[in-house]
Structure formats: C-alpha cells, structure tokens
N, C-alpha and C positions, 0 to 999 in steps of 0.2 A: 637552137633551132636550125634545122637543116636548110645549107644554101636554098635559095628560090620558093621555100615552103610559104605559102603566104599564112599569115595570122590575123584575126581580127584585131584591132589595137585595143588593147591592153583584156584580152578576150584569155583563158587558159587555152594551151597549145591544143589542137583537137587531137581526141584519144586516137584516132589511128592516122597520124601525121606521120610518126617515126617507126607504125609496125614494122618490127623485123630489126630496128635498129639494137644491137644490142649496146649497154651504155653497164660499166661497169659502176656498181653502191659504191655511192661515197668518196670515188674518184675524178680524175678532172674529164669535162665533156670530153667527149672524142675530137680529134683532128676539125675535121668537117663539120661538124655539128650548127657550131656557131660562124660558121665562115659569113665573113663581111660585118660580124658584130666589130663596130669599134675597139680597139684596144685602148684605155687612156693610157695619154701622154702627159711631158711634164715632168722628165726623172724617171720616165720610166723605158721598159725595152722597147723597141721599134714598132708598129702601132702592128707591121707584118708578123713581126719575130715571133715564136712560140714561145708559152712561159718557162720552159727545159731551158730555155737558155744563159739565164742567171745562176747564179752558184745556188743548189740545193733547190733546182728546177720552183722555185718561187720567187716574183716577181715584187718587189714592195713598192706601194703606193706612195710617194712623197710629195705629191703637189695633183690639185686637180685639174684635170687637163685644158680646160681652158681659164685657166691660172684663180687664182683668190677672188672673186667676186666681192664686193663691195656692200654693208650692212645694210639692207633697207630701213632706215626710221623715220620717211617723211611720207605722207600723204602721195607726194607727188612723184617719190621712188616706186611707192606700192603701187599705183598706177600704172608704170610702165614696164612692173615685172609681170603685174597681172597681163598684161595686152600681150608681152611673150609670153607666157604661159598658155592663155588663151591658142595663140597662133601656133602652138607647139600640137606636137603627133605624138598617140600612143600612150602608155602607160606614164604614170606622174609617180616617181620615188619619191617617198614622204618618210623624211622624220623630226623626232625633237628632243629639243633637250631642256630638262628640267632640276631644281635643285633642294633634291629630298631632303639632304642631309643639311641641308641651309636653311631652308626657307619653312614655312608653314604651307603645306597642300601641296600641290602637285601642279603647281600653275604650267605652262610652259614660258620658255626665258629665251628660247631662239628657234624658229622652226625653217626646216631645209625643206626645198625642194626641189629637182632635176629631172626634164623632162626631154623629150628630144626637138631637137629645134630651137629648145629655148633657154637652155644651159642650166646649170648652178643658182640657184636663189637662195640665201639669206634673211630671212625677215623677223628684224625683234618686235617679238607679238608685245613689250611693253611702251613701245612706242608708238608701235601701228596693231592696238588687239584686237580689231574687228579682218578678220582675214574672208569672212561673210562672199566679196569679190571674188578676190581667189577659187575657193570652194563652188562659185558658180561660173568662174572661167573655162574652168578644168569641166566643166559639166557632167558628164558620167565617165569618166575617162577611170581606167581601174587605180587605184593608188595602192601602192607597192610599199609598205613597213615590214621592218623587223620587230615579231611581238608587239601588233598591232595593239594587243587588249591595253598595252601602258601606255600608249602613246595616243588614243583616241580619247579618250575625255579630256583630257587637258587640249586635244585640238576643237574637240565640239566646245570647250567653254570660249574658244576663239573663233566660232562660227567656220570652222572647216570641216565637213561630215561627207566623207566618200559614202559614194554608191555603189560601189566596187570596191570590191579588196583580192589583194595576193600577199598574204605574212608569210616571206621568206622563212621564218624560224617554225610556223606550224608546219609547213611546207618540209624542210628538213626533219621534222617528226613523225612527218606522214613515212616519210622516202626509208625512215632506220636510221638515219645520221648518229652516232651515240652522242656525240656532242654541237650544240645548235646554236651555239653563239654567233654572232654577224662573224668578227674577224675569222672564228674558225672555218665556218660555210665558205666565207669569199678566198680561203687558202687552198682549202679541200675541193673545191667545186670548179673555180674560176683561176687557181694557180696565182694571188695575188695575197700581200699580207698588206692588212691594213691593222696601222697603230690603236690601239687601244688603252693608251695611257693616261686620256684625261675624262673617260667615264664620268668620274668621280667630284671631278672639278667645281669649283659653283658656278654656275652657269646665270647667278643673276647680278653676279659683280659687272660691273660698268665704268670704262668700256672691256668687252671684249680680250683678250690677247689674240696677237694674231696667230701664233697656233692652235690656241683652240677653234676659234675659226676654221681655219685647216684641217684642223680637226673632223669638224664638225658638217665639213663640204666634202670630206671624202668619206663621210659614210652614206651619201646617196649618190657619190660616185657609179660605182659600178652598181647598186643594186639591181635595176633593170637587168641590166645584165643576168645577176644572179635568180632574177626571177625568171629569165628566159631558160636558164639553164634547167634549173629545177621543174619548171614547167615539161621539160622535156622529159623529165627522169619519170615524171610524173605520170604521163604518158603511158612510158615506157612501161611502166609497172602495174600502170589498170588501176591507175589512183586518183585521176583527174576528175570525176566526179564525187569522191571522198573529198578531194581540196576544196572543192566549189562549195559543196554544205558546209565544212567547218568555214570557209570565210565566209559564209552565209549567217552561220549563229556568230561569228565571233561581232559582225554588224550589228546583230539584233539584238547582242546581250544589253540589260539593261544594269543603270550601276545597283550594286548591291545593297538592301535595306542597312539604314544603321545597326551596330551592334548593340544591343542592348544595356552591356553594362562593357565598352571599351577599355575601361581599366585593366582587365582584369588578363587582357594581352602584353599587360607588363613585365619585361622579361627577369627571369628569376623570381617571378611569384611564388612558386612553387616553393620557397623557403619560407612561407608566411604560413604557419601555422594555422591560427588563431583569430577569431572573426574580428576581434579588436585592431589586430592588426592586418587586416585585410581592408577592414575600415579608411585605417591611415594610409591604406596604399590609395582607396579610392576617391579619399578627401587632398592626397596632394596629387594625385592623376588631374583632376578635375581642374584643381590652382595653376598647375602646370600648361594645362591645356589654355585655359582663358588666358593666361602670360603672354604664350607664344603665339596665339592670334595676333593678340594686341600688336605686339612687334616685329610679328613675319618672322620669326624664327621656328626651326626645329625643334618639337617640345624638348628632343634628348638634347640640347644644345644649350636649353637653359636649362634643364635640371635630368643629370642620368637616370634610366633606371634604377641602375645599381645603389643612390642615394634613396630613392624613392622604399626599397627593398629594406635596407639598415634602419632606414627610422623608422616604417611598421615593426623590427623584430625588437628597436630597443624605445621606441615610443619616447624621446627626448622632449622635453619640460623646457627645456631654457634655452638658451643661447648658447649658454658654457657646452652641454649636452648634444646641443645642435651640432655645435661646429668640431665635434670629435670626430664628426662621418664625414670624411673625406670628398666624396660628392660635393657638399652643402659647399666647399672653398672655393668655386672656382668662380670669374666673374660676376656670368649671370645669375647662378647662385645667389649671393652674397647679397644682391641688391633687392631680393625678394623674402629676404629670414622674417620678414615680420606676416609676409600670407605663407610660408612654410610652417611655424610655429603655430598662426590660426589654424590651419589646414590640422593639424595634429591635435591640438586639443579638439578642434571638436570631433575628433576620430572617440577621444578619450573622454567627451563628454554625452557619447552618443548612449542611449537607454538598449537593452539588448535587442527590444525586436525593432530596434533601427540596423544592428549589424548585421552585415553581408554574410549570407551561408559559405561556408569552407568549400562547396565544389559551385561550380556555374549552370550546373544541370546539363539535360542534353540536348538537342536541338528540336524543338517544338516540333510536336505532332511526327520525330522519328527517330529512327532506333539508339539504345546508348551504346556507348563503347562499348566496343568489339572486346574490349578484356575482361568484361561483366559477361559476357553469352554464354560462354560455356557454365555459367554458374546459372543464370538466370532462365535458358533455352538453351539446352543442350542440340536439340534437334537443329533451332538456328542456327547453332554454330558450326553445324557438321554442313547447313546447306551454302552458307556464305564459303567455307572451306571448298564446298566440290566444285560453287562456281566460280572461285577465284581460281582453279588451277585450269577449267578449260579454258576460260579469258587470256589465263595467261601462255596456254597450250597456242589459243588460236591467233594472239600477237606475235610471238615469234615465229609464228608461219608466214604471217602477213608482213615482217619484219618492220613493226610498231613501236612503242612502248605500249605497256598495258594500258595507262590510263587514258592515251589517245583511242584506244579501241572501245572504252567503255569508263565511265568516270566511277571511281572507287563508290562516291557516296550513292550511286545508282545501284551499283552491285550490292551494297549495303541493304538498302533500303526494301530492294526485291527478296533479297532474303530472308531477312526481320520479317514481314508479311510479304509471302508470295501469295500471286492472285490464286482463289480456287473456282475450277479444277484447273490443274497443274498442264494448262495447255499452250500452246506454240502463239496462238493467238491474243490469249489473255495475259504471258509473258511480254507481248510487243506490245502490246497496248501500253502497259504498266513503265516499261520500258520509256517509249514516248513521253510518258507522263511525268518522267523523270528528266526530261531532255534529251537523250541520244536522237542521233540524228537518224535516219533512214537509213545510210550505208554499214549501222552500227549495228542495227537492227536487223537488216537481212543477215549480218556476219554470226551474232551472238544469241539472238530469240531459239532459234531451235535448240545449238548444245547445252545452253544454261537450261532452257527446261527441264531436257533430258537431266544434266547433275541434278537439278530440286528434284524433280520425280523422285530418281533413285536415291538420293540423299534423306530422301522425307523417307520412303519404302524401307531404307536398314535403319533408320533410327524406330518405325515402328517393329519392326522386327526385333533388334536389340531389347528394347521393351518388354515385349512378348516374352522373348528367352529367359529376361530375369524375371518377370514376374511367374512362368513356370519355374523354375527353378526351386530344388527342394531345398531346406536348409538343411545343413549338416548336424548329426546325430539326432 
C-alpha cells in the first residue's frame, strides 16, 4: 500500500487507490509501495534495508520478530491473548495446523494468530477448544488465510467463524501467479523465504517442538503483510471486486454432502476387476474406517490402500493367505487380522444382487464423463469443446487459470443441457444456478453463448450434409 494511503482495517485496498501505479505480475511490490509496512526482525535484514540486500536478493525468515511466543493451554492464557487480540488493529492473520496423515479428521491441533498490536498467538485448540472468545474479540475484523477453504472447518468446529476473509492463495490465483504456495507468494511478492519443512509434521504430538512452533508463528508472520501487497496488485488490475465475491462464496460454502459410497475413492481401485472384488474392497473400507475412528488414527495408517487393493484381487481365506500381502505386516495391521478376515469373507459370502456394480455411475441428476460424449451426444461434445476453448481464450487474457474463471463441472453441465433458446440471458441464469459468481458471469455469459449457438448450428448442419448425402454407386 502506498505511503499515507489510508485503508479501512482489514477492508480490500480501494480499486482506485494506486490508479496509474504500475506494479510489475508476480514481482516484488515496488520501492514505495509498502513504505512504513514493518519489516520483521529477529535474524533478519534491518527492518530499513531493502530485500536486494541479502545474497540472491531474498531475505529468510528465521525467528518471528517478536521472538517465540509462549503455547496458550490454560483458560487463564486464553484470556489474556484474547483481551490483546481484542485491543489489537486491522486485519487478524489466521492459520492452522492439522494432522491428516496421523490422526482421524481434520481436527485442528494448533491454531495461529497475529494481529497488529497484539503480536504472535499460539493457541492449542486441545487444551483450550472453545476459541467461541476469540472469534468474538476480533469481531468483524477481516481474517487473512492461506487456502482458507482447509482451514475453516476445522476452525468453525472450534467456534472461530470470520466475517471477513482475504485467502492470500485465491488472491494469487486471481493476480496469474503460476505457483501459489504460502512460501512461494511470500518470496516472490514480499522478497522473504519462509521454511517449509515441517508441513507434514504431526501436529498432535505433545508437547510441541520448538521448531515447529517456530515454525508455525512464522507463517502468520508476514501474511498481512502479503495480504496488503496483493491487495494492491489487485487493484491494480481491476480485480478487487473479483476478490471480494470469491472470499464471499469461499465463506458461504457449505461442507460437502457425504459421498455415497466413500470406498470406492480407494486408491488403485481401478485394478479391481470384479464385483466380488470390489465387494472386499468395500467390506474392509468400512472395517478400516470404524478402526481408525475408534483410535484417532489415519485409516491409511492402519491399513494401506494398497493392502486393501491385493486382497480384493486375491480374496485370502486364512491367515497363512492373509499375511502373504505385505500391507496386512505392519503394526496396525496385524492387530486387526481377525476384522480383516471377517471383512473378506463376508465380501465372499455376499449373494450377487448384494455386489457393488463395476462403475460408481455419474453424478445425480448430471452429465456423464466427458469420454462417453462424443459416443453418446456427438453435438454435446462439440458444444462443451467450443466452450472450453473461449473460457480458456478469455483466462489467459484475464491472466487466470481457467478454472478460477469458470469451474469445469459448470461448463460441463451447460453444455450437456444448454438452456433453450440459446440466449445471453438464459446462459447466465443457468450459469448462476451452477454457482459462478457475478464477475464470472459478466466475463463468460455472452462468449459461451455465442460458441453453444454456433456449436449447436455446424453440428445441425453436419447432419443435414450426411443425411443428403448420396451413397456411392
């Protein structure tokens, strides 16, 4: 943001704030832009210095600037961060960390947050999980994530629900970034490298490390920051009310109905033949799943896919059989062979019209794969063809990716059944109906029309010419 520009706290920069500035995609702000934003300190270059100044003009994060803050886990901790929170200014940088690949669900296991005024917070939601306080300290104050969509359920299940949002990473999707990772935005945008080595880490071991910690306080480190910068790019580009609606649905999204038959997302399915053995995939899915509740683990942690896969193809009887599939050895494994085993016979004592059909079907009430059309709706296929290429004409003008411009299953779905008549009106309507947002809508309703129109017009055409068409001799 430009020196002396005033902003609403935690408000998108106003569209013509920086007219006339020009701000080079994808590069770091200009000189001025951000003057007086704080630099952190802590290991890092002089709070004055420009980030050119380190070797290979990038700056790395190694402590947060007002050094490691302290784990909230008492009633009487959360208290007193909420009170600074409360008395803090401006946008709230929110994230979390969760432990997919450990735990069962998607709990949260530490949630950050850093505001101005009121520094670095810490808070283990399994010690203190009602954050309820919090979420009303901050009152409407915007809250700033990276790929807000993973990180807000698991904060509503701990009573934290912004009113506001700015996701730095839709943010750099809107801007053209090709790559939107946190660390890569805050090296490419902000001149700063922050470590990204413990992602993956379990985050519900206890206690803590204090690198992870560290970890974990310097990735809402700068984000304001990086929200302020993008905000401007934003701007700059006539995309600041495109931001405002995508954080407007990514709030309103609600979670997604259960899957019907969730097994069937087992990876390497596709080597299961046989309803029999599609069976056994869904009788030890199931055993699998009720385990890992019970225990708080990762289903793939007690029993891999890849084991789940080998005994639908070889359907094992015993034990001796069992324990040929490499899967089946490992710990967790081992300590459930006897619901592995049920799980399997009764895949193998199931009657036929108990087995599971060989495809999953298509999606209720809409179109099937795209690799069935040209067989099934030749016309279809040619109108899904002419709208995917202006979509993808009118993103790289917009400097997009395609699916932020228009979401594939929408495009789909308009061209399986377009509305009739093939007009500008009844496309945005349908459109709508589908979810795009307004700014999506004014960009793509008219040229897709135009391709269905013409798309429908040469496939009745083509028609026409074979059906006159003489036969030869």
């Amino acid at each position: 943001m430009s020196a002396g520009t005033e902003r609403p706290p935690g408000g998108l920069a106003d569209a013509g704030a920086l007219a006339g500035t020009e701000r080079p995609r994808g590069g770091l702000a200009d000189a001025g832009a951000l003057a007086g934003t704080e630099r952190p300190r802590g290991g890092l270059a002089d709070a004055g210095a420009p980030a050119g100044t380190e070797a290979g003009g990038i700056v790395p994060l190694l402590e947060p600037r007002d050094g490691l803050p302290p784990v909230v886990e008492t009633n009487a901790a959360l208290a007193e961060v909420t009170a600074r929170l409360a008395d803090g200014e401006g946008p709230v940088a929110v994230d979390a960390e969760r432990a997919s690949g450990y735990r069962y669900g998607q709990r949260a296991y530490l949630v950050q947050l850093r505001r101005a005024g009121a520094g670095t917070v810490l808070i283990d939601p399994i010690a203190c999980p009602d954050l309820s306080g919090v979420d009303a300290a901050v009152g409407g104050a915007e809250a700033v994530l990276h790929a807000a969509s993973q990180d807000l359920p698991c904060l509503a299940e701990i009573g934290f629900r912004p009113q506001r949002l700015f996701d730095t990473e839709l943010a750099g999707r809107l801007l053209g970034y090709p790559r939107v990772a946190l660390g890569t935005l805050v090296e490419e945008v902000l001149g700063f490298h922050l470590e990204k080595g413990h992602s993956a880490a379990d985050w519900s071991a206890r206690p803590l490390r204090e690198e992870l910690l560290r970890y974990a306080a310097l990735d809402v480190e700068v984000l304001v920051e990086l929200r302020d910068a993008l905000a401007a790019e934003l701007a700059d580009q006539g995309k600041t009310e495109w931001a405002r609606q995508e954080f407007e649905a990514v709030l309103a999204t609600r979670p997604a109905p259960a899957r019907p038959d969730p097994w069937r997302r087992t990876s390497g399915i596709h080597r299961v033949q046989s309803r029999r053995g599609l069976a056994v995939v869904r009788e030890l899915w199931l055993a699998r799943d009720r385990i890992a509740q019970v225990a708080d683990l990762s289903p793939r942690r007690v029993l891999p896919d890849t084991a789940i896969v080998e005994a639908a193809r070889y359907l094992p009887a015993n034990h001796a059989q069992l324990a040929r599939i490499s899967g089946f050895a490992g710990r967790q494994a081992r300590r459930h062979e006897k619901e592995w085993l049920a799980a399997v016979a009764r895949a193998r004592a199931s009657a036929d019209h108990e087995l599971p059909e060989t495809t999953g079907g298509a999606i209720p009430n809409g179109p099937p794969p795209v690799h069935r059309w040209a067989e099934r709706d030749p016309a279809a296929a040619a109108r899904l063809a002419a709208a995917r290429a202006v979509v993808a004409a009118l993103a790289e003008e917009n400097r997009l990716p395609v699916e932020n411009l228009l979401s594939p299953d929408a495009l789909r779905r308009l061209s399986w059944d377009p509305p009739r008549p093939y007009d500008e009106q009844a496309v945005a309507e349908a459109l709508a109906g589908y979810g795009a947002r307004p700014w999506q809508i004014e960009l793509t309703a008219e040229p897709v029309t135009h391709a269905l129109r013409d798309a429908q017009a040469d496939a009745k055409e083509a028609a026409m010419l074979e059906g006159s068409a003489e036969p030869e001799g």
